[in-house]
N, C-alpha and C positions, 0 to 999 in steps of 0.2 A: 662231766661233773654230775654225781648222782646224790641228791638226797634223800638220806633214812633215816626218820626219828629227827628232823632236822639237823643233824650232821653231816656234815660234808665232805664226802670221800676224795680224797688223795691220791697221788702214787706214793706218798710216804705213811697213809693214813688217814684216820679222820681228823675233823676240825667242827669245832663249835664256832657257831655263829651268833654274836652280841650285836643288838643293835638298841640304840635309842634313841628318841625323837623328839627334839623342842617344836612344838606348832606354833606359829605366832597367827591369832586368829583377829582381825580388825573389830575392835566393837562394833556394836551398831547404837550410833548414836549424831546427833544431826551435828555435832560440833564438836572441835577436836578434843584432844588430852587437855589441854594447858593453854587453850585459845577459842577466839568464839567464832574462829573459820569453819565454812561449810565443810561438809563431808561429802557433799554428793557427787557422784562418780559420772565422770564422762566430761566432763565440763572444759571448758578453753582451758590449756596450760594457762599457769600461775596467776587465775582466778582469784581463787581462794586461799590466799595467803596474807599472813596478819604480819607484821610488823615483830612480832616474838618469831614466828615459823622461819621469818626471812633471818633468823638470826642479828635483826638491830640490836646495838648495843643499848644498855637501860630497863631493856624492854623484862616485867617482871610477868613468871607466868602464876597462872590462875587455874587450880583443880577442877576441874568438870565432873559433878557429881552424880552425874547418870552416867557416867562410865565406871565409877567407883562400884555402882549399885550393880551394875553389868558383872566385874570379878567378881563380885562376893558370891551371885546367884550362881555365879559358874562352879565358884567353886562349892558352891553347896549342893550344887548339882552330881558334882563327880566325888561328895561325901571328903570335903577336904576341909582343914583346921582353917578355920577363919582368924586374920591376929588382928588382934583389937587398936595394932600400931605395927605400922608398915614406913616404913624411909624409902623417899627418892634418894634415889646416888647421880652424879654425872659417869656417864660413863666414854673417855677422851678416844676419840679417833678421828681421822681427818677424812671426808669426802667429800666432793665435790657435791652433792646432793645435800652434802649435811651443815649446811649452813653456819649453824654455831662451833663447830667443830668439838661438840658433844654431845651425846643423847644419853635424858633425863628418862633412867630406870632404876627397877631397885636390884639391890644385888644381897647384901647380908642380910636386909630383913623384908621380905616380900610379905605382898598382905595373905595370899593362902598356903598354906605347908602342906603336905600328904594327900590324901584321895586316892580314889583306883577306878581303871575303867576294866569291865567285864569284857573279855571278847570273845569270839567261838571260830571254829578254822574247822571247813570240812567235817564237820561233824564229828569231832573232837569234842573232850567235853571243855565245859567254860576254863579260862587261863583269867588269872588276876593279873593286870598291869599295875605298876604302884607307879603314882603321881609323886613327884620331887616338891613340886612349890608351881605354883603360878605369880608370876609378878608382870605387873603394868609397864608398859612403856612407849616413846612416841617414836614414831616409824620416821625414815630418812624420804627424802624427794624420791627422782625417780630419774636416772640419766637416758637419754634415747640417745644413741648412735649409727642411725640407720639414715639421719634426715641430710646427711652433708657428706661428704669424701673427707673431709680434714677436721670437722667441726663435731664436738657432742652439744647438745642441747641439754637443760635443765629444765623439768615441771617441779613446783614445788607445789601444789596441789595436794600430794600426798604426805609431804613433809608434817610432822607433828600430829598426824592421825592416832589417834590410840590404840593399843596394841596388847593382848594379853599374852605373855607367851607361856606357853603349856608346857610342858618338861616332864617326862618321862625318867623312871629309873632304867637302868640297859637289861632291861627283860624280856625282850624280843628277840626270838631266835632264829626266823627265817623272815623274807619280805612278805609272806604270806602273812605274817602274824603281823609286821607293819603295818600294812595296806588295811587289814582288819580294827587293827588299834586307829586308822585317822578314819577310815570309814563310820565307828561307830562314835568317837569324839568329836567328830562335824556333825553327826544325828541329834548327839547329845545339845551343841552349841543350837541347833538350828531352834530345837526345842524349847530351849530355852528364850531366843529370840537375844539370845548376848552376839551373836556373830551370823551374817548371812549364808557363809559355808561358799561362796561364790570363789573356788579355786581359780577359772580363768579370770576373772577380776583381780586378783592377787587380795580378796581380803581373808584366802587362809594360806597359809606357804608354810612347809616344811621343809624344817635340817635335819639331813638323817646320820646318826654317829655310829659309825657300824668298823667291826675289830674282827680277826679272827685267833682265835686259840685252840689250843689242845685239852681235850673235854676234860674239866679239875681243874686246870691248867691258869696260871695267874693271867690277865687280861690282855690283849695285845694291843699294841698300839692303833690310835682311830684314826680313820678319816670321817671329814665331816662334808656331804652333798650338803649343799646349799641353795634355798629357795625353788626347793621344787611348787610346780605348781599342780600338779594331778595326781591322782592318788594312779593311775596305771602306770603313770611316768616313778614315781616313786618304788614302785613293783621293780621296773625295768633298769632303773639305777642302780636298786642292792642288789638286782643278779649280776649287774654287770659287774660291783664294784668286788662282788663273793670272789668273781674268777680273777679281777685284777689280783688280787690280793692272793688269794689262794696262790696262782702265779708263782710269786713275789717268795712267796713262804717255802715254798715245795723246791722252791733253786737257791733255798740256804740265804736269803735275801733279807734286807728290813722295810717294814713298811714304814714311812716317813709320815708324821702325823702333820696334815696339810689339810684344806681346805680343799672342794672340788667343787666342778660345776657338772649338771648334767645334759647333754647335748639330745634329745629325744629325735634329731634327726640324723645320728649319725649311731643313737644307741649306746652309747659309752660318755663316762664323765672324764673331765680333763681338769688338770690341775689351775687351783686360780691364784691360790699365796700360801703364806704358810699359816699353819695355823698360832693364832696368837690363845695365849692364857688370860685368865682373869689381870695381876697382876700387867702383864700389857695395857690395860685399858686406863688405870689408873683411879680406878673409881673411889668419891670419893662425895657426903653427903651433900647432894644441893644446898646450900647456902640459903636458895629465895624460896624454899617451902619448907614449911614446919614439917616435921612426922604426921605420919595421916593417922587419925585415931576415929576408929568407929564401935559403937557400942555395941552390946548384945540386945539392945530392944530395937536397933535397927538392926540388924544382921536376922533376928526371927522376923520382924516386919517384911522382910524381902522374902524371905521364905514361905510366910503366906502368899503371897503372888504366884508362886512359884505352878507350872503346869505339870498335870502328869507329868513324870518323864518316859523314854521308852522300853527301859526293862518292864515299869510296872504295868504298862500298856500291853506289853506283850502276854504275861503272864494272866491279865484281866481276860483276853481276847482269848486267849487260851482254854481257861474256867469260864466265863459266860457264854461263850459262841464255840467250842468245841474245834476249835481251829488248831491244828497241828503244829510241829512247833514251825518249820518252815515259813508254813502259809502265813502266821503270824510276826514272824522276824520278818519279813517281806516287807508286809503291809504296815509298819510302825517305822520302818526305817526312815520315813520321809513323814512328819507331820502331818503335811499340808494333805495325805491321800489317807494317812489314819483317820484323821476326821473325814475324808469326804467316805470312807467305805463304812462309817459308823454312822452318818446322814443319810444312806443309802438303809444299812438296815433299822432303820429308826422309820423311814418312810415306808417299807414292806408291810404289807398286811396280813402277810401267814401268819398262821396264828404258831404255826412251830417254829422259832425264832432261832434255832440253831441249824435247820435246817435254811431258813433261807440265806443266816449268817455264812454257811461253808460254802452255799453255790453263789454268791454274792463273789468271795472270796476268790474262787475257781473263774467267775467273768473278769473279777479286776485282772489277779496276777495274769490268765490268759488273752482272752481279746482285746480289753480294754487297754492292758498295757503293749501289746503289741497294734495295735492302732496309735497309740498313742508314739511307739519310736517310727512306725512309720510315717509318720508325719511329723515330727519333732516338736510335740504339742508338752505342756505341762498338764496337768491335774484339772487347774482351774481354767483349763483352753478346751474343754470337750463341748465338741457340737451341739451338747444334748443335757438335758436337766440330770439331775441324779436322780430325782422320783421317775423319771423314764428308767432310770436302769433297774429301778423298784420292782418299778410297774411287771416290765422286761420278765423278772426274775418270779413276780407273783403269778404271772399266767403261765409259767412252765411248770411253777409247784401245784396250780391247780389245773394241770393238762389241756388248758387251751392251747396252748402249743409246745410243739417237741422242740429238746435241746437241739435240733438242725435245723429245724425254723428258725429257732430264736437267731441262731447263726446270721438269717440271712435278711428276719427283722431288726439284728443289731446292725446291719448293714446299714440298710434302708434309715434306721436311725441316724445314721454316723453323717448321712447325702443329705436327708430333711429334715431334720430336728423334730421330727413329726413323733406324736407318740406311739411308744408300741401297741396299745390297743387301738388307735385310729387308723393306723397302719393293716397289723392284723384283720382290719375288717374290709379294709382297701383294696385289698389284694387277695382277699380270700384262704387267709394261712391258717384258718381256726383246724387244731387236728379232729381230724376222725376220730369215736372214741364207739360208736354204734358195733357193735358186735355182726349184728346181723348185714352189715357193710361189709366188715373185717372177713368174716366168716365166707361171703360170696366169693371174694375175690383171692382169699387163697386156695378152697375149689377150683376155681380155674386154674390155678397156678398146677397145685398138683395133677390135674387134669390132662393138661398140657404137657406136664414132665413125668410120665408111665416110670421111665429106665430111671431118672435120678429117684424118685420115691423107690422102686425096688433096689437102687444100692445103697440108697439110705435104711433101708431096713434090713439091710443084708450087713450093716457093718461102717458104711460109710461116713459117720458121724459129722463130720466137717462141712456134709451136704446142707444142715442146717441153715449155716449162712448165705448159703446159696439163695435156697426158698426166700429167705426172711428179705434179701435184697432185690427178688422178682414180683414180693409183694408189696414193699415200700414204695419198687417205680413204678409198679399198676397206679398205685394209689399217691403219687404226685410228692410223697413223702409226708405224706399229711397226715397217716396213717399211727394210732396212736400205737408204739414199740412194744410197750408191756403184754397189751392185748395180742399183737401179732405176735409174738413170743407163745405164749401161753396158749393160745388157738390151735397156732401152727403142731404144738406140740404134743397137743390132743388128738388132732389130724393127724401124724404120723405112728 
């Protein structure tokens, strides 16, 4: 299977690949949709379960309006119509997890309409995704069947949690473009602080609706994976499901529009039911809540609240600090390390602030972040203050020490918490920057190497880095580079 241009080659052909994605992302909020049960995760099975969640009869439920306030900001976030009246629907299916044997969402009139998430693939340029609607609704228990041979167990803990789910038009063309679109909608959520983004928690899970056609070609029938939990598992599903399908197509076959599940340890999804239609579910307006009506002097009130979000962080980082576009898509993608690498250069003291902004940049993305997966640390779990990485960063711009010092005083940093200039003095890492130091000791070098300085001047050009590395280890490496460069150069 080869793809070009996102199309997907055949023995009969190519094929367009459709895909779309409803996210259902948990709010974040200490108490449910429709009841005044905790929310907090981990807890003993069916803790936290209200007399409504258990599906008692009588039981009437009650709006929670910081989750209300949670979809609106989301949806203002991803530039969507806010309705000023929104309807709960029942929507009827029978689970075992699902107590009432319905769940209360909306279906004809959801509170946000349209919006678009930006996204970028490979260095492509930007793709517009269009958003369908976001509508609220409460999440079902949770069955376990791992605890008995014959027996499933029921948590209702997560029964009646609130739930936004995000819906996508099928404007995605390969799983690359997927994985792109939840990547930068869990950035967006996280941003906002309406969803934790915690996929192994299950409080963001994706359905991914994916078809194949003939490019023009009217739409084919979907399958829909169900509850993925990773964004590389979700990767791994549309390739696998391209080829079932492909398959299926290529031997004159139909695809059967069905539901699946994705198995990530055996690499392939299998079938779980069929899929049902709107009409199956039977929906139809909750009886025990009014239509939700919210105005426009609260819907801009939430909007002042509202944070940066990360397109406009990127493009700031961009124009203020001269940051590439990379380095700056990196560094915004996660909040919580956009602010700490903008606390970093706020605490620098160069006075050139975009230079120490891009070598700031160039520590986070490289050591810092690689220290940090080698030790499976988050952001705010570093050994070390962020004015040490300041600090760090101030004495390499004003040549007390070289970027391979600093290497090995960010070390030292990472074991003692110790600052880099207390360090620096500790151990004696301040670089050489005396000329007349510099100058002795590549005399001797050249002194010592007759033949390589005459086939360095005879042509040998590449011999430079020779010298430049014989006078680095004279000088413990302490040696200031610029000066040895320029010296040496003079000298030859």
């Amino acid at each position: 299977m080869v793809e070009n241009e996102n199309l997907v080659q055949g023995r009969t052909g190519k094929w367009e690949v459709v895909i779309g994605l409803e996210v259902h992302a948990q709010v974040n909020s200490k108490a449910k949709l429709f009841s005044g049960s905790s929310t907090d995760f981990g807890s003993d099975p069916n803790t936290q379960v209200s007399f409504l969640d258990a599906g008692m009869p009588g039981m009437l439920p009650v709006i929670n309006k910081a989750c209300v306030d949670q979809a609106i900001k989301t949806g203002l976030g991803f530039q969507g119509h806010i309705n000023e009246v929104s309807i709960f629907d029942r929507k009827n299916y029978f689970y075992a997890d699902l107590p009432a044997g319905y769940q209360i969402s909306q279906f004809h009139y959801p509170i946000v309409t349209g919006g678009y998430i930006d996204i970028e693939v490979d260095g492509k340029p930007t793709k517009r995704i269009a958003i369908t609607r976001l509508h609220m609704e409460q999440d079902a228990g949770k069955s376990i069947h791992d605890l008995h041979p014959e027996f499933s167990y029921i948590d209702l803990n997560r029964a009646g949690m609130a739930l936004m789910e995000i819906v996508s038009e099928p404007e995605m063309r390969s799983p690359a473009e997927a994985t792109a679109y939840v990547k930068k909608l869990r950035s967006l959520l996280r941003y906002l602080g309406a969803c934790d983004g915690n996929m192994e928690q299950g409080s963001l899970r994706v359905d991914a609706n994916i078809s194949l056609r003939r490019l023009g070609g009217p739409l084919g029938t979907r399958a829909e994976i169900k509850n993925v939990n990773s964004i590389r598992f979700l990767g791994q599903a549309l390739d696998y499901e391209i080829y079932r399908q492909l398959e299926i197509l290529e031997d004159g076959g139909t695809v059967i529009q069905e539901t699946r599940l994705f198995d990530p340890v055996k690499g392939e999804t299998r079938s779980m039911r069929g899929k049902e239609n709107a009409h199956d579910y039977r929906y139809f307006p909750d009886p025990d809540l009014k239509p939700l009506v919210v105005t426009q002097e609260r819907i801009e009130a939430i909007r002042t609240t509202m944070t940066e979000l990360p397109d406009a962080k990127r493009n700031r980082f961009q124009v203020d600090y001269g940051l590439s576009d990379y380095d700056a898509t990196v560094l915004v993608a996660e909040k919580e390390i956009a602010d700490y690498y903008e606390t970093v250069i706020k605490a620098a003291k160069s006075q050139d602030v975009k230079q120490a902004a891009k070598l700031c940049a160039n520590w986070l993305i490289s050591e810092v972040f690689a220290a940090m997966n080698r030790e499976s640390l988050l952001i705010h779990q570093l050994p070390f203050q962020a004015h040490h990485l300041a600090e760090l960063i101030d004495l390499i711009i004003d040549g007390t020490i070289s970027g391979k010092i600093a290497k090995d005083v960010f070390a030292k940093m990472w074991t003692t918490a110790k600052s880099p200039t207390e360090l620096v003095a500790d151990l004696g890492l301040q670089q050489i920057s005396d000329t007349n130091v510099i100058e002795a000791v590549i005399d001797q070098v050249l002194a010592e190497n007759p033949d390589k300085v005459t086939d360095y001047k005879a042509g040998k050009v590449q011999l430079f880095g020779f010298f430049v590395g014989l006078v680095m280890k004279a000088m413990k490496g302490k040696a200031n580079p610029g000066l040895v460069n320029d010296i040496l150069k003079n000298k030859l």
